[in-house]
Biotite code that builds the C-alpha atoms (Angstrom):
import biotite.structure as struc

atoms = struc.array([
    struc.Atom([5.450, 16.886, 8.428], chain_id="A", res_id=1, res_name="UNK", atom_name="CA", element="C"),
    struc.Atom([8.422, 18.251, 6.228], chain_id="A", res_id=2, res_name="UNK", atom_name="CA", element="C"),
    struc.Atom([7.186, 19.202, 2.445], chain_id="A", res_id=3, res_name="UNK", atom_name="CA", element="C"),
    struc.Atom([9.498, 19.842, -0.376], chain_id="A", res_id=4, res_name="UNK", atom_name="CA", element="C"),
    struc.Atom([8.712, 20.754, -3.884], chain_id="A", res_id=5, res_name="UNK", atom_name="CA", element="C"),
    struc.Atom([11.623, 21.585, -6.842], chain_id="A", res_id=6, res_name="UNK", atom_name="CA", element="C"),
    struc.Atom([13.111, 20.911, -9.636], chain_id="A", res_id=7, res_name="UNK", atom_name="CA", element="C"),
    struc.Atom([15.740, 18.127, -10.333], chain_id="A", res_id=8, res_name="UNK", atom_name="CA", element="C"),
    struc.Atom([18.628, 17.855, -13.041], chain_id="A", res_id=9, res_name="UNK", atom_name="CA", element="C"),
    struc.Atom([19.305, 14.704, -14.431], chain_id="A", res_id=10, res_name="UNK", atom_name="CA", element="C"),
    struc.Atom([23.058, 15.281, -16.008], chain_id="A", res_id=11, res_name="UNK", atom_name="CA", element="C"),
    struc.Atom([24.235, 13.821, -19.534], chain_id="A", res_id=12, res_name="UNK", atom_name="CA", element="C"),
    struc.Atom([26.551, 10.773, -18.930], chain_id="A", res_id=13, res_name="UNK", atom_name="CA", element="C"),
    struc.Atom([25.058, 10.324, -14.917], chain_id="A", res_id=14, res_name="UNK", atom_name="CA", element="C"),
    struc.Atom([23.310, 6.742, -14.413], chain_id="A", res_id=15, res_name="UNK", atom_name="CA", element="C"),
    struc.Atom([19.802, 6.676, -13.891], chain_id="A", res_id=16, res_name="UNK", atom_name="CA", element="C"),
    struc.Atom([17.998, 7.147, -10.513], chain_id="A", res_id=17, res_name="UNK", atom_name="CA", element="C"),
    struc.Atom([16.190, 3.629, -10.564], chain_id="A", res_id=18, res_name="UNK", atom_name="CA", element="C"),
    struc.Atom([19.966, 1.965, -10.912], chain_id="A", res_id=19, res_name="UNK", atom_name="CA", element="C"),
    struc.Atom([20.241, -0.058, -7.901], chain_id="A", res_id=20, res_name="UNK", atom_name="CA", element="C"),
    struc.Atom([23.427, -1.750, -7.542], chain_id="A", res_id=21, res_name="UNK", atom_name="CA", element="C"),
    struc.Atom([26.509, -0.187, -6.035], chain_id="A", res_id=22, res_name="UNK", atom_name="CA", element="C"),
    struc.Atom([28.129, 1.050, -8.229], chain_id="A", res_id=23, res_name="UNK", atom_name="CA", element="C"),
    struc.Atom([25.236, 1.857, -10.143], chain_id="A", res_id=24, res_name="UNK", atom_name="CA", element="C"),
    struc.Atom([25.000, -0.544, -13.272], chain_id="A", res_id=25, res_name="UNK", atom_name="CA", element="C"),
    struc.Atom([21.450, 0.981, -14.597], chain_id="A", res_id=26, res_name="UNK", atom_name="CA", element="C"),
    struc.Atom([20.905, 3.766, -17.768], chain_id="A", res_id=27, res_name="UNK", atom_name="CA", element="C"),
    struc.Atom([23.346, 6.061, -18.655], chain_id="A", res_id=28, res_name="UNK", atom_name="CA", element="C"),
    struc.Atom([22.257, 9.826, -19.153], chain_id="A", res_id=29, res_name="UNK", atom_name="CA", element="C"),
    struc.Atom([22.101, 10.414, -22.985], chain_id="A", res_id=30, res_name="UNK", atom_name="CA", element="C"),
    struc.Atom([20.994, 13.831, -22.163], chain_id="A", res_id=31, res_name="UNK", atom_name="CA", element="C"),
    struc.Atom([20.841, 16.240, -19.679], chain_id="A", res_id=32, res_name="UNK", atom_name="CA", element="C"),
    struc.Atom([16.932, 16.992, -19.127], chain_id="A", res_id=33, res_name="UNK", atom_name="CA", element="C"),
    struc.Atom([14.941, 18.402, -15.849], chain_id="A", res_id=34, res_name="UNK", atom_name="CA", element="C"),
    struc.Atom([11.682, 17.918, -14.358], chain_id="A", res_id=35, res_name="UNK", atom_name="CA", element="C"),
    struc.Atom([9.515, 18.252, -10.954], chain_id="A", res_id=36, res_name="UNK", atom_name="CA", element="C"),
    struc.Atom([10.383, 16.727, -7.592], chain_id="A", res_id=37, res_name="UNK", atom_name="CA", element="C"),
    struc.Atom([7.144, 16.640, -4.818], chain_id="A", res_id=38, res_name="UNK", atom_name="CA", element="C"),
    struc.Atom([7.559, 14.882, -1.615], chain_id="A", res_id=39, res_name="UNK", atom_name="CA", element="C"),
    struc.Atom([8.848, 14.721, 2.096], chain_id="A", res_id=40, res_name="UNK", atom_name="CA", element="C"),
    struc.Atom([8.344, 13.272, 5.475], chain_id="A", res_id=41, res_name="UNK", atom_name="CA", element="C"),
    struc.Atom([6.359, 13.036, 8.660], chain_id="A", res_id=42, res_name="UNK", atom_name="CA", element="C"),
    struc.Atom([8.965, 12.950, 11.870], chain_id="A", res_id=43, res_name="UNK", atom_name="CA", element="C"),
    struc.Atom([9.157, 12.676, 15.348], chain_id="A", res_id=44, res_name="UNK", atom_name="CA", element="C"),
    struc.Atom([11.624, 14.333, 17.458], chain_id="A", res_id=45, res_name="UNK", atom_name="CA", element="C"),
    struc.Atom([11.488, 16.242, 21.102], chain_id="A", res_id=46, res_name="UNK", atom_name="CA", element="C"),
    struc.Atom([13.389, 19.957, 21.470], chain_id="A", res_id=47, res_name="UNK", atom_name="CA", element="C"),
    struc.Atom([12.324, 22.979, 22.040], chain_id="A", res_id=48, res_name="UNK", atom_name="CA", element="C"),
    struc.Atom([11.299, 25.472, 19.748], chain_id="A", res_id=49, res_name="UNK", atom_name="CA", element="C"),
    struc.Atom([13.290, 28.596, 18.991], chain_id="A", res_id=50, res_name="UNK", atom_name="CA", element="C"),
    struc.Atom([13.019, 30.106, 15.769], chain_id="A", res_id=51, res_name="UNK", atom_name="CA", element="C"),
    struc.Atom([14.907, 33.243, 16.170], chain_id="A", res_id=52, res_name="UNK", atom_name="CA", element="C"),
    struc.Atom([14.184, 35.284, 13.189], chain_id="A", res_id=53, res_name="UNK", atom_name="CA", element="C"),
    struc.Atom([12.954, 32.219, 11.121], chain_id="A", res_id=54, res_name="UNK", atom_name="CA", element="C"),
    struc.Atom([10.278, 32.279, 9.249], chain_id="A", res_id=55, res_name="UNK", atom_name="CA", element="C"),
    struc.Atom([7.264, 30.996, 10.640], chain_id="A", res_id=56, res_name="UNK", atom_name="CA", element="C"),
    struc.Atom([5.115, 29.338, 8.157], chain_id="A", res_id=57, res_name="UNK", atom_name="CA", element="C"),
    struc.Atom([5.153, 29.135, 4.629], chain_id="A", res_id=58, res_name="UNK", atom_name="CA", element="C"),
    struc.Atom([7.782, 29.491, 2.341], chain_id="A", res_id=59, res_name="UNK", atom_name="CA", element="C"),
    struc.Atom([11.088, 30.035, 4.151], chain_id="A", res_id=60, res_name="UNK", atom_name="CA", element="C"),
    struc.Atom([14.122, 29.989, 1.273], chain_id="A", res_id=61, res_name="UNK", atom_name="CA", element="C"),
    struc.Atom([15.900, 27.948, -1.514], chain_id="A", res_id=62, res_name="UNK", atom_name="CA", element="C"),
    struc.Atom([18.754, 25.891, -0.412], chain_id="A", res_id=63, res_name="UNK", atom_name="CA", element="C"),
    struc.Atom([21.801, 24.132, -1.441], chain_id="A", res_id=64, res_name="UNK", atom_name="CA", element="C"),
    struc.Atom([22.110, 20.749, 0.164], chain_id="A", res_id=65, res_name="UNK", atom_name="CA", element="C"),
    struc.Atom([25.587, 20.528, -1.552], chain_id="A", res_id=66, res_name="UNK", atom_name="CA", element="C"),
    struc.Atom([27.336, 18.350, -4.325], chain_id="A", res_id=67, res_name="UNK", atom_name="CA", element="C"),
    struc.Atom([28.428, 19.184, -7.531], chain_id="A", res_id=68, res_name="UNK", atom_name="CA", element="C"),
    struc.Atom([28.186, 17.511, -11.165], chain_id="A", res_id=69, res_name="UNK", atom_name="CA", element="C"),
    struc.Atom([31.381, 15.952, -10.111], chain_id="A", res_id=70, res_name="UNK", atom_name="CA", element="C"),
    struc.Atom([29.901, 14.447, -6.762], chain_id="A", res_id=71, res_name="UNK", atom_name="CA", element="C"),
    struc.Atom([26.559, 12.918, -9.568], chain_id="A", res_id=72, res_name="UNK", atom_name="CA", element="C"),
    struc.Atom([29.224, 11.394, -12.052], chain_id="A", res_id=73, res_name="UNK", atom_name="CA", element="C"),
    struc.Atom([30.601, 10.009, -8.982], chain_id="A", res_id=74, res_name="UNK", atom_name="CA", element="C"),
    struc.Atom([27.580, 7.374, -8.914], chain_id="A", res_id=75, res_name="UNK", atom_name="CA", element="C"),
    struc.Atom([27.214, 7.485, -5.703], chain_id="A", res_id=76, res_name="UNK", atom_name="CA", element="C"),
    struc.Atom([26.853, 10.420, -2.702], chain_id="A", res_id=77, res_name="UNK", atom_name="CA", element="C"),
    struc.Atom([29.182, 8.474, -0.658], chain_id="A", res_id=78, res_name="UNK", atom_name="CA", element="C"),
    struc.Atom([32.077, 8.386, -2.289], chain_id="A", res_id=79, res_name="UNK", atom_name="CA", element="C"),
    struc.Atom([34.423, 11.388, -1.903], chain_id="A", res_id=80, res_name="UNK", atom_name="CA", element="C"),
    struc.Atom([32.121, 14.636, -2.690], chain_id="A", res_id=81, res_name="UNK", atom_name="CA", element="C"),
    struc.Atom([33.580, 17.687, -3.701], chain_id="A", res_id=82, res_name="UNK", atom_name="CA", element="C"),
    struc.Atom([30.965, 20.132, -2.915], chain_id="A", res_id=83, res_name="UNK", atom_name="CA", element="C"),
    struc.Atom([29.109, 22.128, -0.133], chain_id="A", res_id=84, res_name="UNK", atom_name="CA", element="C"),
    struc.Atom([29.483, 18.983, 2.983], chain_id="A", res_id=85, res_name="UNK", atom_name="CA", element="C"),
    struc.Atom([27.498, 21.493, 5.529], chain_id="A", res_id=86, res_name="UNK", atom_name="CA", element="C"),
    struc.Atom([23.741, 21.502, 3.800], chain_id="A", res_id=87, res_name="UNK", atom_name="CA", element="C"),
    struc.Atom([21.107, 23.289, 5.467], chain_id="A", res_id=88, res_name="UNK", atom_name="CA", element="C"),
    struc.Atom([19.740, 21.694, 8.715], chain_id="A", res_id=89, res_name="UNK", atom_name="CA", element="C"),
    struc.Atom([15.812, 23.042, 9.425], chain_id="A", res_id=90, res_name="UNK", atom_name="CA", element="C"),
    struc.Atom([16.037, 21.597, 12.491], chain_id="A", res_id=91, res_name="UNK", atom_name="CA", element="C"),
    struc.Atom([18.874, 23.361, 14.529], chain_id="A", res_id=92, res_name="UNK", atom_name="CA", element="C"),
    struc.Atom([17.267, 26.498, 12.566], chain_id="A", res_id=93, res_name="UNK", atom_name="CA", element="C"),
    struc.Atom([14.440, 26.428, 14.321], chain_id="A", res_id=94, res_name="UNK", atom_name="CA", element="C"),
    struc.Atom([14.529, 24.005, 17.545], chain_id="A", res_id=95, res_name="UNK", atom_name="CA", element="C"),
    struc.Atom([17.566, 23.590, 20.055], chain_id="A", res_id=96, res_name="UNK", atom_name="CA", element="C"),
    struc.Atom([17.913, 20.052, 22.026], chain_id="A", res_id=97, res_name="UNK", atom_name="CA", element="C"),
    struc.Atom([16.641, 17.790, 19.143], chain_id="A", res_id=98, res_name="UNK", atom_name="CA", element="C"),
    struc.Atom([16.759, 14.211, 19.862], chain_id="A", res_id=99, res_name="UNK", atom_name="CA", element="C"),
    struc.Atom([15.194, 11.023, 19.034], chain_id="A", res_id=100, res_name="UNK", atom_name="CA", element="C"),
    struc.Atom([14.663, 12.055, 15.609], chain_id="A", res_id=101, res_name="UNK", atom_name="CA", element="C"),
    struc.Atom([12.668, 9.393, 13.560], chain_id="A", res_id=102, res_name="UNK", atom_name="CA", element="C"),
    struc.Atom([11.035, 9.386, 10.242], chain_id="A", res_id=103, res_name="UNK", atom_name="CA", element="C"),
    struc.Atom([8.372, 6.389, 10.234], chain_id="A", res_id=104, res_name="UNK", atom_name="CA", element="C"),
    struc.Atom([7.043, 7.610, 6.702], chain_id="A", res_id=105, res_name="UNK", atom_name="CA", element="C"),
    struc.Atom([9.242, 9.496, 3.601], chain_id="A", res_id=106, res_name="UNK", atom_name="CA", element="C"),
    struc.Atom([9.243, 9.581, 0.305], chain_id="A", res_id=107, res_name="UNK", atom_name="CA", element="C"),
    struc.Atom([9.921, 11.688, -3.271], chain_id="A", res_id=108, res_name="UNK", atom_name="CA", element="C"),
    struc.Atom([7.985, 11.500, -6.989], chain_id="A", res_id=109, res_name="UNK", atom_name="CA", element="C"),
    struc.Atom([10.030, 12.609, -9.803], chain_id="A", res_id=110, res_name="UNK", atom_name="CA", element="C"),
    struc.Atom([8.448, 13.473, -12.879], chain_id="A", res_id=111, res_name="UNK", atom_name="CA", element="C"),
    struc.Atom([10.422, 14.090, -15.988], chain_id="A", res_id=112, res_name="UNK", atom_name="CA", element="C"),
    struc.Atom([8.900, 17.477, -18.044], chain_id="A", res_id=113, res_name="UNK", atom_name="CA", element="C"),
    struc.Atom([7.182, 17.332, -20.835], chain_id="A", res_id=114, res_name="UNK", atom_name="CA", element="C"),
    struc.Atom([9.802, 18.019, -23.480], chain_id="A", res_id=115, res_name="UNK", atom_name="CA", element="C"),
    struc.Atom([12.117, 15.300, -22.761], chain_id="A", res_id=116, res_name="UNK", atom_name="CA", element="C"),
    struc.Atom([9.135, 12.987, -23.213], chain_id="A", res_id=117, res_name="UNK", atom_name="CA", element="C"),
    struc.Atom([9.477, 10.634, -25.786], chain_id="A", res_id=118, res_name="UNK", atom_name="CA", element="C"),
    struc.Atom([8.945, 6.703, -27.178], chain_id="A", res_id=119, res_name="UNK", atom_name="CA", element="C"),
    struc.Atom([12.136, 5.896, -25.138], chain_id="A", res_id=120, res_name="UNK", atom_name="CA", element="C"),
    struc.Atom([12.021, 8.084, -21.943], chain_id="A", res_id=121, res_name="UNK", atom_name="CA", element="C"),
    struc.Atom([11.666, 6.270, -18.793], chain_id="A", res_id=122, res_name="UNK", atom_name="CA", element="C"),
    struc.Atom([9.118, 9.309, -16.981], chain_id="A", res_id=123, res_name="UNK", atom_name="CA", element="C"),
    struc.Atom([9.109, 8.484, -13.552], chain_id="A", res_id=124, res_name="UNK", atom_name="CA", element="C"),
    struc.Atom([10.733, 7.524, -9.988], chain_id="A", res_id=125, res_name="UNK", atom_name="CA", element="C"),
    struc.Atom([9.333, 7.505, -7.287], chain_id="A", res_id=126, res_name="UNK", atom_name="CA", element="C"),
    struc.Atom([11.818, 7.377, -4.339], chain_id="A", res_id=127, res_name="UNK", atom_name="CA", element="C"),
    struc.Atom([9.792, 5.353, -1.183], chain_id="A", res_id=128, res_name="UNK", atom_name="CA", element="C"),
    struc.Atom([10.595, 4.012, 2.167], chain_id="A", res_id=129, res_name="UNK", atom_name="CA", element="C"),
    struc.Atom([9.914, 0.243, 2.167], chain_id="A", res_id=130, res_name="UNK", atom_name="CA", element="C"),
    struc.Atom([7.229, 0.283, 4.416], chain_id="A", res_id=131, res_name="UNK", atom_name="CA", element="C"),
    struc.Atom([5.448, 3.217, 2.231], chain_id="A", res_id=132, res_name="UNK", atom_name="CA", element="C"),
    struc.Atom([6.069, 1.003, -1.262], chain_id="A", res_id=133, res_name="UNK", atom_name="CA", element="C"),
    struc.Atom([10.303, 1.105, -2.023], chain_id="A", res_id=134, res_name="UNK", atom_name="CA", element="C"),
    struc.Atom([11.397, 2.098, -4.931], chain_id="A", res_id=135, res_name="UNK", atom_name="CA", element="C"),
    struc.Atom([9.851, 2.160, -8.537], chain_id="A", res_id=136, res_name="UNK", atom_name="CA", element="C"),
    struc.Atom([10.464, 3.599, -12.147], chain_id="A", res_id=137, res_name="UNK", atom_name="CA", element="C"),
    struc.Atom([13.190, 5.616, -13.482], chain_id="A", res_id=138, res_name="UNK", atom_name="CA", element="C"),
    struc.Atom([14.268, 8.640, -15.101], chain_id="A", res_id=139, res_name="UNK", atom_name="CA", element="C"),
    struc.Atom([15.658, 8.046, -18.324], chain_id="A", res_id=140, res_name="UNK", atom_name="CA", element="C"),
    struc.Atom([16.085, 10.292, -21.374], chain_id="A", res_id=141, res_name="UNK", atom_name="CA", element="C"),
    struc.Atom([18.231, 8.291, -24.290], chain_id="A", res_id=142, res_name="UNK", atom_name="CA", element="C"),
])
């Protein structure tokens, strides 16, 4: 099981997370505001473990998994990023071999904070597998 826990910036002028079509279609940013992301995945996979000088448990760093405002604006991560195309990969940190990697179960809550909060903020998304409930909400701050 893989646990993450962070903040998240939702940029002035970048469509909101619950927008579904491609290209987005959904809310437009009216502000930049922030808030908490909680969530991860349980995975299978064989290798061998080999952590090096790794960390062992608990916390083990802050890193960039790339992009840039540009690459959000861009509506989609698919579509010609601009930043950091090489984000960190736990696995080949810690195991050699891996195959058959599968994640049966994933998912991500974000929860706008408090001080964007108002009549006509849309507070949550939660970001689901199908099979553990899809989609639902939005982050929205007018």
């Amino acid at each position: 099981m893989k646990v993450y826990s962070g903040v998240f910036v939702a940029p002035q002028s970048g469509v909101s997370p619950g927008s579904s079509a491609d290209p987005p279609t959904g809310l437009v940013q009216g502000e930049s505001s922030f808030g908490t992301i909680d969530g991860g995945y349980v995975a299978t996979f064989s290798g061998t473990f080999a952590p090096a000088t790794q960390p062992r448990a608990g916390y083990i760093g802050a890193f960039d998994y790339g992009g840039t405002l540009s690459d959000v604006l861009l509506q989609s991560y698919d579509k010609g990023q601009t930043g950091d195309m090489h984000p960190y990969d736990w696995t080949s940190a810690y195991f050699t071999g891996v195959s058959g990697f599968a994640q049966p179960h994933w998912g991500w809550s974000y929860q706008l904070d408090p001080i964007f909060i108002s009549k006509n903020s849309i507070n949550q998304w939660c970001n689901y597998n199908p099979a553990d409930g899809g989609n639902s909400g939005d982050i929205f701050t007018p």
